[in-house]
PAZAPA-4460 file (N, C-alpha, C; in steps of 0.05 Angstrom, whole numbers, plus 32768, in hexadecimal, padded with zeros to 4 digits):
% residues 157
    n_x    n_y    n_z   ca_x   ca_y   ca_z    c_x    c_y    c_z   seq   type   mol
   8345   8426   8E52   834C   841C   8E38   8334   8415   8E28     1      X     A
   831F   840B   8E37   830B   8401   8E26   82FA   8412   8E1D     2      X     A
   82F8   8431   8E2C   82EE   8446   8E1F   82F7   8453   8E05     3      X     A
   8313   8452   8E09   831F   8457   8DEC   8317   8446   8DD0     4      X     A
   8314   8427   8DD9   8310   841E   8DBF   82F7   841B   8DC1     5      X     A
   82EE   8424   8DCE   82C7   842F   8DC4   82C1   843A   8DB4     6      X     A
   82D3   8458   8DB5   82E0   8464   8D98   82DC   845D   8D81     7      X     A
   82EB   844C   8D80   82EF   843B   8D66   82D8   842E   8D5D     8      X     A
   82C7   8420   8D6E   82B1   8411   8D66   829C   8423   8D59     9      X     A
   8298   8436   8D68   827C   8445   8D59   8275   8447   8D42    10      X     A
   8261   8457   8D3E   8254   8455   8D21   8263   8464   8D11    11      X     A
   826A   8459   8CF4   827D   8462   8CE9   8265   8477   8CCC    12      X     A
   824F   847C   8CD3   8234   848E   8CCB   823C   84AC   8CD1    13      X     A
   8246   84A9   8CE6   8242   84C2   8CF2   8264   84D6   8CDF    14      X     A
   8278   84CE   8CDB   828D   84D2   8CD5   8289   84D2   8CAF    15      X     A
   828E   84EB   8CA6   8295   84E8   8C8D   82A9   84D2   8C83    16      X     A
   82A5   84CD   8C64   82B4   84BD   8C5A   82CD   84C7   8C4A    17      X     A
   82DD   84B4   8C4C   82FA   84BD   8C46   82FE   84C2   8C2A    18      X     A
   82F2   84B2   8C21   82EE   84AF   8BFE   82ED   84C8   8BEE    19      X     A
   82FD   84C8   8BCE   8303   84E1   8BCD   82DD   84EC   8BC0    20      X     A
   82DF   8505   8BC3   82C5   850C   8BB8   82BE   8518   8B9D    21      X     A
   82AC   8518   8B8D   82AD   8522   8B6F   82C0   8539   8B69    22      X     A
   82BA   854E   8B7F   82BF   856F   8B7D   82E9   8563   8B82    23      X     A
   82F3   8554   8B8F   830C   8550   8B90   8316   853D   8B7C    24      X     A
   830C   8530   8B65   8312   8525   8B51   8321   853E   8B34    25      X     A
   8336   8538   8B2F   8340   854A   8B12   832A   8547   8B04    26      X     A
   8327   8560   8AF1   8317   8558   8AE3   832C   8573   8ACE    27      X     A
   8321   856F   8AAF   8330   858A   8A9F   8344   8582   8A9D    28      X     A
   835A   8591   8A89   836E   8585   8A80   837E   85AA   8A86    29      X     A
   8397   85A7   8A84   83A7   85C5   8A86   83B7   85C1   8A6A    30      X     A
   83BD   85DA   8A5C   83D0   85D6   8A45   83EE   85D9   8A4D    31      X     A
   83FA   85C7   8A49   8418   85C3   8A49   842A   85DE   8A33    32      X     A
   842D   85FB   8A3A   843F   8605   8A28   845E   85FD   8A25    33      X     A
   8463   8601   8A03   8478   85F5   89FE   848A   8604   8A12    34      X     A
   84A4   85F1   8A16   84BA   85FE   8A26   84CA   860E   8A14    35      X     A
   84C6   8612   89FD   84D6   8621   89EF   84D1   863D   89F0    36      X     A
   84B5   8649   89ED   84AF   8663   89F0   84BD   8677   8A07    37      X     A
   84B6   8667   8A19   84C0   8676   8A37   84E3   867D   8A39    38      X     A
   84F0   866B   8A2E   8509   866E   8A26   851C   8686   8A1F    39      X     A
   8528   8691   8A2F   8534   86AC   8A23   854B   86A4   8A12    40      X     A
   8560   86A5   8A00   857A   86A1   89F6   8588   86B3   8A0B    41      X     A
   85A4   86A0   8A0A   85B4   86AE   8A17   85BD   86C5   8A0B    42      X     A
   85C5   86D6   8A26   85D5   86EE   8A19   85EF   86F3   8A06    43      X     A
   85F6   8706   89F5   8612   8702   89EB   8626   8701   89F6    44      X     A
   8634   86EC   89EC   8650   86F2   8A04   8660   8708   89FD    45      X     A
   866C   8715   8A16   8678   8733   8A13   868F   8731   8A01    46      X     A
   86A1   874F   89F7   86B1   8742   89E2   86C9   874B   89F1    47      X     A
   86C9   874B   8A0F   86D8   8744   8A23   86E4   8728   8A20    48      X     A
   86C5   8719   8A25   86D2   86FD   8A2B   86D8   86EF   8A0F    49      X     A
   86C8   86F8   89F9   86D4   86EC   89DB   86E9   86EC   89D6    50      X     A
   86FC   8707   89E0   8717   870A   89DD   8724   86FC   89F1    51      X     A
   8725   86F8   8A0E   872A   86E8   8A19   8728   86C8   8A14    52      X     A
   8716   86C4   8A0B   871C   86A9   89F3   872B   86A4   89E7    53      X     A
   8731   86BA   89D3   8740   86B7   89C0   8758   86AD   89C4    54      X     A
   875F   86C8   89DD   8778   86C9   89ED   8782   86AC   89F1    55      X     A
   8773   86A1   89FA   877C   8683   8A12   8779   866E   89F8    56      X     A
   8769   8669   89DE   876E   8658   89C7   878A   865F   89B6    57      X     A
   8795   867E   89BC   87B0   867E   89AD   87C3   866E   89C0    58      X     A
   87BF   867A   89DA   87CF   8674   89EA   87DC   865B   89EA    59      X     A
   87BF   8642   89EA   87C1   862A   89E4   87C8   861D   89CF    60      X     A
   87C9   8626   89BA   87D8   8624   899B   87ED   862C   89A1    61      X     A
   87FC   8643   89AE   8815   863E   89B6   8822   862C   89B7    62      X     A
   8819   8628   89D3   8824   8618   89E4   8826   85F6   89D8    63      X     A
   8812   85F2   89C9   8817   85D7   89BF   882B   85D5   89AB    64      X     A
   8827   85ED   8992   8841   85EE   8987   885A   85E5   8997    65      X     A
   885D   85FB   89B1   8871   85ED   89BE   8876   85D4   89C7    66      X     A
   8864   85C3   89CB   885D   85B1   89CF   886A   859A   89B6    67      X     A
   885B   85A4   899E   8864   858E   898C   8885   8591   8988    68      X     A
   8887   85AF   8983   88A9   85AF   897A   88BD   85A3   8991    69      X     A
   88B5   85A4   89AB   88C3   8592   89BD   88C5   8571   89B7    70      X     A
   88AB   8568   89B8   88A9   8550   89AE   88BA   8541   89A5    71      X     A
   88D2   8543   8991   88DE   8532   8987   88F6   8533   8991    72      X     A
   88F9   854D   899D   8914   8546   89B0   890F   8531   89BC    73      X     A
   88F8   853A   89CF   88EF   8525   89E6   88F1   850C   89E5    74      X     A
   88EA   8500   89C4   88E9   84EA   89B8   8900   84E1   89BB    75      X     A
   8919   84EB   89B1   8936   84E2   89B0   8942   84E1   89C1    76      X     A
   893A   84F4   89DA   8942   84EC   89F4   8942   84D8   8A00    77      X     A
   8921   84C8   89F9   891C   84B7   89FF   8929   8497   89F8    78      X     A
   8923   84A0   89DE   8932   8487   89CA   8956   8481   89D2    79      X     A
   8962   849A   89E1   8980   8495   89DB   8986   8488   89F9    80      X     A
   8974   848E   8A0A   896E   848B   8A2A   8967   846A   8A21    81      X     A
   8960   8459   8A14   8948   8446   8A1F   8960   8432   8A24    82      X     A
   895C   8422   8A34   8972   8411   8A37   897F   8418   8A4D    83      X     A
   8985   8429   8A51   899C   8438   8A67   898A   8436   8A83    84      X     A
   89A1   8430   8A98   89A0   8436   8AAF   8998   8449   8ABA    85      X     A
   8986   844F   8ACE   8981   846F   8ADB   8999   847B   8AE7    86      X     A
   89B5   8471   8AF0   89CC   847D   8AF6   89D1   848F   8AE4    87      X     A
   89CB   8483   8AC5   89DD   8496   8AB0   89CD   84AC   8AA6    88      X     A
   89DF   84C6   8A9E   89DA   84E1   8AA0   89C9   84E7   8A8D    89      X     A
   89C2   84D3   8A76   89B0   84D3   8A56   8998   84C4   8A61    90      X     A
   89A0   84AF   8A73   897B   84AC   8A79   8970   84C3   8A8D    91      X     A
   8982   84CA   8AA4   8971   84E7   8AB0   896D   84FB   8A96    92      X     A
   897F   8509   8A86   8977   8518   8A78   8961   850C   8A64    93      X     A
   895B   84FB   8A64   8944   84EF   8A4F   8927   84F8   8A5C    94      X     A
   8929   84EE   8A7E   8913   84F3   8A90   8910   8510   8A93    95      X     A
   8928   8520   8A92   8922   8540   8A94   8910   854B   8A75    96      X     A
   8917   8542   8A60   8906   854A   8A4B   88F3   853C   8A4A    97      X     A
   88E7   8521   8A53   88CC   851A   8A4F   88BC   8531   8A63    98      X     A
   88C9   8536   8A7E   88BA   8547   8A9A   88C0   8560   8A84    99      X     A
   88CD   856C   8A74   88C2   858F   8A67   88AC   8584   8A4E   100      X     A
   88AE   8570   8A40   8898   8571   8A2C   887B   856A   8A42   101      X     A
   887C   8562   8A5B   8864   855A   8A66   885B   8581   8A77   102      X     A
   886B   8585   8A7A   886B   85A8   8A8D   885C   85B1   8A71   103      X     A
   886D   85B1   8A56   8857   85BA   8A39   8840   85B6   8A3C   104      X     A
   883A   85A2   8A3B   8823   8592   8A39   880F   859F   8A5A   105      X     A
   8816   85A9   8A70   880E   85B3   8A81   87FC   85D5   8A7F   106      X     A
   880F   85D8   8A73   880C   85FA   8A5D   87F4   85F3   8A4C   107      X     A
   87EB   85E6   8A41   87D4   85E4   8A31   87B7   85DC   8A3C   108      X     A
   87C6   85C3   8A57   87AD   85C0   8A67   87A5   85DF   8A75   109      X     A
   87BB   85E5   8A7B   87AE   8600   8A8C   8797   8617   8A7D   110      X     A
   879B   8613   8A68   878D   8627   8A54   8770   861C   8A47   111      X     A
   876E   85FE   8A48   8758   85F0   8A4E   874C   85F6   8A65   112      X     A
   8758   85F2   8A85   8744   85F5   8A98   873D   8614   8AA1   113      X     A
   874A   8628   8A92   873F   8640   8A8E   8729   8645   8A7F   114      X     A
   8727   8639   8A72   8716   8639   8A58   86FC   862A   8A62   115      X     A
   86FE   861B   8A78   86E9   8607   8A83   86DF   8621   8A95   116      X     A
   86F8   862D   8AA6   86E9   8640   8AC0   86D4   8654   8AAC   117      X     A
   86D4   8654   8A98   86CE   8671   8A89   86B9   866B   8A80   118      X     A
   86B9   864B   8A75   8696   863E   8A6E   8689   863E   8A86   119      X     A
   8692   8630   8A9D   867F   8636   8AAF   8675   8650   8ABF   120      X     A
   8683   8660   8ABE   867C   8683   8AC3   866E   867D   8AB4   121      X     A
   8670   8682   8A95   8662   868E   8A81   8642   8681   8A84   122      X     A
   8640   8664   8A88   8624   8658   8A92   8617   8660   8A9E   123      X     A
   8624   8667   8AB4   8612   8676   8ACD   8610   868D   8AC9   124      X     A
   8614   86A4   8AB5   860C   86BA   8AB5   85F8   86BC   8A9A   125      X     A
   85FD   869C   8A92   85E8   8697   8A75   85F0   86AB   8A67   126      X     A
   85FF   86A9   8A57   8612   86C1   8A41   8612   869D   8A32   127      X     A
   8615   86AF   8A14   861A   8699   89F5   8634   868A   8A06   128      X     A
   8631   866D   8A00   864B   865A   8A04   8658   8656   89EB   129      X     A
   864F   8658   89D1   865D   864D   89B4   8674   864A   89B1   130      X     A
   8684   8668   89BC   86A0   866C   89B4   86A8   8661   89CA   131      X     A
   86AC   865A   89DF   86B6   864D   89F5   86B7   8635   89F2   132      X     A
   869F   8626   89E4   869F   860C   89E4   86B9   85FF   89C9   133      X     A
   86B1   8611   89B3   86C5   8606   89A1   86DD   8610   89A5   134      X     A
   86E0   8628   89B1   8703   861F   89C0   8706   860F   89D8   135      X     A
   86F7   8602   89E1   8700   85EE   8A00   8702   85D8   89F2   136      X     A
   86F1   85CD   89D3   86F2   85B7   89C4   870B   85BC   89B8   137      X     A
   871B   85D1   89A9   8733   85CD   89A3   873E   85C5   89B3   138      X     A
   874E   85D6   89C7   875E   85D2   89DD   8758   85BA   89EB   139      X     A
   8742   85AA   89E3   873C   8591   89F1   8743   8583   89DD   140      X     A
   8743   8586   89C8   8759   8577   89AA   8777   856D   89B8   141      X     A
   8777   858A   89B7   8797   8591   89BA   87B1   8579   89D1   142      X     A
   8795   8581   89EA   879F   8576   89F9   87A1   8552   89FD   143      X     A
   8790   854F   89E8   878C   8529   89E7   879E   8520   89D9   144      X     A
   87A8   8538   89CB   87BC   8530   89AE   87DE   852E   89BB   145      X     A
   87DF   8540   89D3   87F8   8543   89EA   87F3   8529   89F6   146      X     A
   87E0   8529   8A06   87E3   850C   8A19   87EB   84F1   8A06   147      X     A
   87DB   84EB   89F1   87E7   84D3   89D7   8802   84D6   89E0   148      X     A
   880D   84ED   89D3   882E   84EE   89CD   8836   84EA   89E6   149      X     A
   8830   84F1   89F8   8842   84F2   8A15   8838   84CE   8A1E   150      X     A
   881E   84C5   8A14   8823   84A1   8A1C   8831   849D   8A0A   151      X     A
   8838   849F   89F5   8842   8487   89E3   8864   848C   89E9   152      X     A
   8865   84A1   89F6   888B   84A1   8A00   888F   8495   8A18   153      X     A
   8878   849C   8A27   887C   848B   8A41   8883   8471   8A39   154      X     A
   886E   845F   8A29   886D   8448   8A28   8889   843D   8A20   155      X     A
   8898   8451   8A0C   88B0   8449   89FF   88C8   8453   8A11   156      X     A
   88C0   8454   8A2D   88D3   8467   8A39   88E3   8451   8A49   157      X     A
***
């Protein structure tokens, strides 16, 4: 053992120093190019998928149409139901038309989370997002404007 830390004692002359040396100091500066140059734009999106857009923003205007013109049945269903017992046949039928204006309201989400699968394809193959985005922002209208109506019946339900 005491040969080993003999080792340690010796002349610490003989052993370079650890310290960094001139030639390993930075020296010079590098130029930072903008990140903009290198930048390609995305590609055009095909007029495959434009029309497929299209497709799934009518679809969803549809379907909310359907959506609203249900609505006020739904409403009166509700209103003629309130009070009543779950035995009687106007509060189940009240609950069967709130469950078809909410199935409506399902029809429009679905055409949103298509519209989501299609932005994220479209990301990853870096193709233009524009038209995808402002129809996923409608149909994301659409659908905040269904859920309101479908709380404010619950609440009165």
């Amino acid at each position: 053992m005491a040969v080993l830390l003999a080792g340690c004692a010796t002349d610490s002359d003989r052993h370079p120093s650890l310290a960094i040396r001139d030639f390993e100091r930075v020296q010079g500066t590098f130029e930072v190019a903008s990140g903009e140059d290198g930048i390609e734009p995305p590609i055009p999106a095909s007029a495959t998928s434009i029309e497929q857009v299209a497709q799934l923003l009518s679809q969803a205007r549809q379907a909310h149409l359907s959506f609203l013109e249900f609505a006020p049945e739904a409403e009166r269903q509700l209103a003629a139901a309130q009070g009543l017992s779950p035995d009687d046949n106007q509060w189940a039928e009240s609950q069967l038309a709130f469950a078809e204006l909410d199935t409506k309201r399902s029809q429009v989400a679905i055409m949103l989370g298509d519209l989501d699968l299609m932005f994220a394809d479209t990301s990853l193959s870096y193709q233009e997002l524009s038209e995808i985005e402002a129809a996923r922002e409608e149909v994301r209208k659409l659908v905040a404007e269904e859920d309101s109506i479908l709380r404010e019946l619950a609440t009165t339900n």
